[in-house]
C-alpha positions in Angstrom: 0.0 0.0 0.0 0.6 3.7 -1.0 2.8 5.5 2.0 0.4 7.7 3.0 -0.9 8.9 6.1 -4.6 10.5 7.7 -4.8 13.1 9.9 -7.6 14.7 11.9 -7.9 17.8 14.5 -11.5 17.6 15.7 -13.3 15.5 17.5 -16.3 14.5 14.1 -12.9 14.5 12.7 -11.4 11.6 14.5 -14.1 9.4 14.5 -13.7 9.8 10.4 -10.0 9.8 10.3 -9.9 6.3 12.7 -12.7 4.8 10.1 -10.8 5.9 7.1 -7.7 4.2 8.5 -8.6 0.9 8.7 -10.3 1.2 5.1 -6.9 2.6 3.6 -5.0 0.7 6.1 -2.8 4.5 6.6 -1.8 5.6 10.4 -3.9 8.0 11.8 -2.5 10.8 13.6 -4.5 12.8 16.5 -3.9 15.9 18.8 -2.8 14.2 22.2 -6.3 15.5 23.4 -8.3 14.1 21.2 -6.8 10.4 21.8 -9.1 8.1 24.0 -7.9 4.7 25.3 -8.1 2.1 22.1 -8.1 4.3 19.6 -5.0 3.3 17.3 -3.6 6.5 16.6 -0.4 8.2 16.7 -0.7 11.2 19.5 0.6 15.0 18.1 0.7 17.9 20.0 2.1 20.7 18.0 0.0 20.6 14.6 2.3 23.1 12.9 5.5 20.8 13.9 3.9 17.4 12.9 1.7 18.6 9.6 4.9 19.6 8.2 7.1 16.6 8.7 4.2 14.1 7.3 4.2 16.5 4.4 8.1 15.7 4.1 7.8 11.9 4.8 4.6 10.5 3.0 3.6 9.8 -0.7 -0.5 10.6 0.2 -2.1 12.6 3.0 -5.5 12.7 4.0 -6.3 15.7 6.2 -9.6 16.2 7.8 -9.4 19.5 8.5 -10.9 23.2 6.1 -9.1 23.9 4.0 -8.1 26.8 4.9 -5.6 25.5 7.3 -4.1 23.0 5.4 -2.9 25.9 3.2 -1.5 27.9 5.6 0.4 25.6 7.3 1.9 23.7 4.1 2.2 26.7 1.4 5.7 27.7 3.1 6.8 23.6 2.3 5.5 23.1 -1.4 8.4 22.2 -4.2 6.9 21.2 -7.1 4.5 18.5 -8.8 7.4 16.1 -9.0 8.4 16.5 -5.4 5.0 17.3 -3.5 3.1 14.4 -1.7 -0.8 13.7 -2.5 -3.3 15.6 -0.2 -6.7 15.2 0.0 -8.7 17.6 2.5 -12.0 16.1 3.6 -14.4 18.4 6.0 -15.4 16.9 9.4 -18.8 15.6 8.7 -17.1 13.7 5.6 -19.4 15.0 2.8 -16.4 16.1 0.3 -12.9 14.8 -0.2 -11.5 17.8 -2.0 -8.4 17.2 -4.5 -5.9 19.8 -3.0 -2.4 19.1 -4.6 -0.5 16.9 -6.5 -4.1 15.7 -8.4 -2.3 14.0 -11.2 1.5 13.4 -11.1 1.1 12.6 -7.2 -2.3 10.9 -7.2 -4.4 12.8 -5.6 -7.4 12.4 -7.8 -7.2 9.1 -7.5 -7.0 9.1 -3.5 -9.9 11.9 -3.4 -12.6 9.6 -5.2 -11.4 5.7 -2.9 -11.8 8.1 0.2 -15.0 9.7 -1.3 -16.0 6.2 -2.3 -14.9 4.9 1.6 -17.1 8.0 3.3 -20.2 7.9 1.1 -18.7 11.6 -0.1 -18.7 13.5 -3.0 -14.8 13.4 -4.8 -13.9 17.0 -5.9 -11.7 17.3 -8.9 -10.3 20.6 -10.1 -7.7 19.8 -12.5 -9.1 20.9 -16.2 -8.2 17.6 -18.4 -10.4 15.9 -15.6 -13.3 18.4 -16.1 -13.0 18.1 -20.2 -13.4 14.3 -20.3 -9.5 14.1 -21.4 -6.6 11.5 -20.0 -4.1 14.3 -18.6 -0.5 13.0 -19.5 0.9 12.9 -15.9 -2.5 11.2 -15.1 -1.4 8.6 -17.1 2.4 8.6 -15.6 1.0 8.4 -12.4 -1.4 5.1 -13.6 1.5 3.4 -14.8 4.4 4.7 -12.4 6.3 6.7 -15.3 9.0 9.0 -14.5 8.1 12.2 -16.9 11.3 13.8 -18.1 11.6 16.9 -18.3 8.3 17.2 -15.9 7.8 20.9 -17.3 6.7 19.3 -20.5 3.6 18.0 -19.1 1.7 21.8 -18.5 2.8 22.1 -22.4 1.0 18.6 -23.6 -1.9 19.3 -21.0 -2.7 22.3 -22.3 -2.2 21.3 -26.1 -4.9 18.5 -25.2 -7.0 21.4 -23.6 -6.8 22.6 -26.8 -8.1 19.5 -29.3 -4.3 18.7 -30.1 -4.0 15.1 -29.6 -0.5 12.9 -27.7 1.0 10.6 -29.5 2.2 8.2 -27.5 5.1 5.6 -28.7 5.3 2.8 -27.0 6.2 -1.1 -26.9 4.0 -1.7 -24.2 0.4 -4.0 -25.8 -1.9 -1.2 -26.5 -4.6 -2.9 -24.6 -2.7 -2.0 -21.5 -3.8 1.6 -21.9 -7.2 1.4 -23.0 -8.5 3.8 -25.0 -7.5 7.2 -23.2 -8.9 10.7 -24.6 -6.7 12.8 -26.3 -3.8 10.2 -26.3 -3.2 8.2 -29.1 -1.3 5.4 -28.8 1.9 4.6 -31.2 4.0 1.4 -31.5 7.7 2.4 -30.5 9.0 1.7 -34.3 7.0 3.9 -35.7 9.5 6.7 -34.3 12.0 5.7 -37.4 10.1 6.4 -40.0 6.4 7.9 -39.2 6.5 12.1 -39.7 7.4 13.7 -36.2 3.9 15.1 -34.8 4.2 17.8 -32.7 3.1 16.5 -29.4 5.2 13.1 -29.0 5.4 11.4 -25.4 7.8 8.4 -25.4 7.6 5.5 -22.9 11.1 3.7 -22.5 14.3 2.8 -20.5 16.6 4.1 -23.6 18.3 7.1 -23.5 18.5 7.8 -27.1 16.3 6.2 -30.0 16.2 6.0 -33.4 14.0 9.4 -34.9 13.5 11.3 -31.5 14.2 15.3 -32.4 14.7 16.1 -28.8 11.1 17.9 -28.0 9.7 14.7 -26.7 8.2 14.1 -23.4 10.1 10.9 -21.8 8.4 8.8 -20.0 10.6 6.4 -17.8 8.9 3.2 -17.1 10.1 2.0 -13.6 11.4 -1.4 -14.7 15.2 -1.4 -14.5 16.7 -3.4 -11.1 19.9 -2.9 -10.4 21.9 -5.4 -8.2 25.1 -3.3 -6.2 28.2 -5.0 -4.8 30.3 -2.8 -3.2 33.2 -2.3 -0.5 32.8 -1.1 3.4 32.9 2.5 3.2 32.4 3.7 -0.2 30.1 6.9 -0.1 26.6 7.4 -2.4 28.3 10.0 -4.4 30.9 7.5 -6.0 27.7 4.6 -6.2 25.4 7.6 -8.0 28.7 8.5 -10.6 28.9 4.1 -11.2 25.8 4.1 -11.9 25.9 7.2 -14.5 29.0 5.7 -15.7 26.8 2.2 -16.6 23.8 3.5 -17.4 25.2 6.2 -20.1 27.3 3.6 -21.4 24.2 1.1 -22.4 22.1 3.8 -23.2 19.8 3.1 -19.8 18.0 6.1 -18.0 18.5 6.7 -14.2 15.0 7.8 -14.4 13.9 4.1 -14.3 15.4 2.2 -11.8 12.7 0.9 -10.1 14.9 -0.8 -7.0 18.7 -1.0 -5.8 19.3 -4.5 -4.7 22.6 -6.1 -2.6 23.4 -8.4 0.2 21.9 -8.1 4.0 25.2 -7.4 4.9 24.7 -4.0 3.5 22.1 -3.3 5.7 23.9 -0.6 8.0 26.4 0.5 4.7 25.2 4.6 4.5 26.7 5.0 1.4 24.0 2.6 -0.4 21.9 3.6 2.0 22.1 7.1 0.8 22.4 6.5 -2.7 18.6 5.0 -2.4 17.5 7.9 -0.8 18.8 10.5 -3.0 17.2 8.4 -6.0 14.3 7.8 -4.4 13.9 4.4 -4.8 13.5 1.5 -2.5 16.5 -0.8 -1.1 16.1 -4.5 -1.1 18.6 -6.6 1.1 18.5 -10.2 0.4 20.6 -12.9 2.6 23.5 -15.1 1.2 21.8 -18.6 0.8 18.9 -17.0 -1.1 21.8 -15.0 -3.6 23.1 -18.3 -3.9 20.1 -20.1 -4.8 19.9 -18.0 -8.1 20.4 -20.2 -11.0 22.6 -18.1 -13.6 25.6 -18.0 -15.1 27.9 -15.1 -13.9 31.2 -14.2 -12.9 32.0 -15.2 -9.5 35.0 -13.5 -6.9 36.6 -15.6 -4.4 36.5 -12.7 -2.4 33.3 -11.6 -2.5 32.8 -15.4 -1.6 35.0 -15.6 1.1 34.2 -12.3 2.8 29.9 -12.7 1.9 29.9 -16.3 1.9 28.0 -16.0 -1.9 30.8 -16.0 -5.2 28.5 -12.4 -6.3 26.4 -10.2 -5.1 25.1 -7.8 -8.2 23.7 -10.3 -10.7 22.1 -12.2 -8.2 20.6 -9.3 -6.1 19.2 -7.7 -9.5 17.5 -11.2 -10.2 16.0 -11.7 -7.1 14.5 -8.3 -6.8 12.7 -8.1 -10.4 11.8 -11.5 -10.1 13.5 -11.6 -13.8 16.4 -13.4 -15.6 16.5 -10.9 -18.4 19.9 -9.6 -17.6 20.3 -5.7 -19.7 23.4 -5.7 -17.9 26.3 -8.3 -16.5 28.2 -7.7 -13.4 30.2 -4.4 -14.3 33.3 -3.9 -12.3 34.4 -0.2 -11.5 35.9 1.0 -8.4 35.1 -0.6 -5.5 31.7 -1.3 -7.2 30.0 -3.5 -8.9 26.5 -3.7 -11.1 24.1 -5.6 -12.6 21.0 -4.5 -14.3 17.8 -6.8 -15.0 14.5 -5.5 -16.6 11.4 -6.7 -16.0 9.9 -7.3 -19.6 6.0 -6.7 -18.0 6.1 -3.9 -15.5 2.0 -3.0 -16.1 1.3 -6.4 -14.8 2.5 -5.5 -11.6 0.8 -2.4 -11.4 -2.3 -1.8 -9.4 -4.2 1.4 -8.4 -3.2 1.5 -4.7 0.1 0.3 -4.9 3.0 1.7 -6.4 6.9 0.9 -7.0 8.7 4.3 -5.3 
């Protein structure tokens, strides 16, 4: 489930935010004086304090509160659509779950109408695409967990679409995965070679550079790159982040979709990697020896890594077990003090599902 969080500051309020919770299955956070014996909710005292950091920590927020406050209190914190969580606002006596920021990109359209749907309330959606009918682009990035690149293409293509100009969309994804979205039309990836550029062209893909792009497209990363990391004690996330450039610019891979770092439990307490996953903002998977070892492929093993890990490698493997994949883009690389591996998972939108997402 989404990382997300629900929070509530009167007392109609609780009772809504503690029946919400257990429908979204999201903590609930309280003011200390609200709390009663039972109640499972996280105690807060200083709403200005606490409002803030949830705004820093979670993907989705749910605040039962006007409106009014919400905006004071989080206008001084907002970065951008790329950066800024979900929030829904949702009055005390639970009759609208208002869409308040991040109502495409972040998901917050989305999260307004399941809360409207869990409250009996009515979903309010703002955003203009939604009010015309149309399949906003980040809409659809959010649906599939695309990276846009460069997000300030998407106000561009959204308003084009405002407009009657329709998105081409290239793609070697089945087109049946998309439906049949308004204003998007969608484009098998080949026809970028040879079909006459249109002027609106979004382009879904792990490749840096492809045949017949003109460099006014809107890339859309899919998260399905894993990347399995071997490295020595000490090295920092700076040198992992430049190894991983170094690979991925020399296969013609974008950072922009690595959906996971994967290594060995050892690494569990190793704040270089641990950093590195922060500052891309994906998740860290840690897998134990015997399961590395389990992995049946054919790769380059170290006596060393053996000796010291108890397992002859730990990228290849790592990257296997975390996208659940053999389809190796990228063999054990060897650079300094690191190593990497890079497996795609060939079906990402079968893994996708409304509530959940990959980062």
């Amino acid at each position: 489930m989404m990382d997300g969080a629900i929070m509530a500051i009167t007392p109609r309020g609780r009772k809504l935010a503690l029946r919400l919770g257990k429908k979204l299955k999201f903590p609930v956070f309280l003011p200390e004086k609200l709390c009663q014996a039972g109640d499972e909710a996280e105690a807060f005292t200083v709403l200005k304090e606490t409002l803030p950091a949830l705004f820093q920590e979670k993907k989705q927020l749910v605040l039962i509160m006007a409106t009014g406050i919400a905006v004071r209190i989080l206008a001084p914190h907002l970065q951008g659509k790329s950066n800024d969580p979900a929030v829904v606002v949702v009055d005390d006596g639970g009759l609208f779950a208002i869409s308040l920021l991040s109502g495409h990109l972040g998901g917050a359209n989305m999260l307004a109408r399941r809360v409207a749907e869990c409250l009996g309330a009515v979903p309010v959606i703002t955003t203009a695409t939604d009010v015309a009918g149309l399949r906003a682009v980040d809409a659809l990035a959010y649906d599939f967990n695309l990276k846009p690149e460069p997000v300030e293409k998407i106000k561009e293509f959204n308003a084009a679409m405002l407009k009657g100009e329709t998105i081409f969309l290239y793609t070697d994804w089945p087109e049946s995965v998309f439906g049949k979205p308004a204003g998007i039309a969608i484009k098998p990836l080949f026809n970028l070679t040879w079909q006459k550029a249109k002027k609106y062209r979004a382009v879904l893909t792990h490749n840096l550079n492809l045949p017949g792009l003109v460099g006014n497209e809107l890339m859309l990363r899919p998260k399905n790159l894993f990347v399995g990391i071997g490295c020595r004690r000490g090295v920092t996330a700076a040198q992992i982040i430049g190894a991983l450039e170094t690979v991925f610019n020399g296969h013609n891979l974008a950072l922009g979709s690595i959906a996971k770092l994967a290594s060995i439990e050892e690494k569990k307490t190793e704040a270089g990697l641990l950093e590195a996953a922060q500052k891309l903002k994906v998740p860290l998977c840690l897998f134990p020896a015997a399961e590395l070892r389990e992995v049946k492929y054919s790769y380059e093993k170290s006596e060393f890594v053996e000796k010291t890990m108890g397992v002859g490698s730990v990228c290849v493997p790592a990257a296997i077990l975390a996208a659940r994949s053999s389809k190796v883009l990228v063999p054990k690389q060897k650079l300094k003090q690191i190593t990497i591996a890079v497996v795609e998972d060939e079906s990402p939108w079968l893994a996708l599902d409304p509530g959940i997402r990959l980062t």
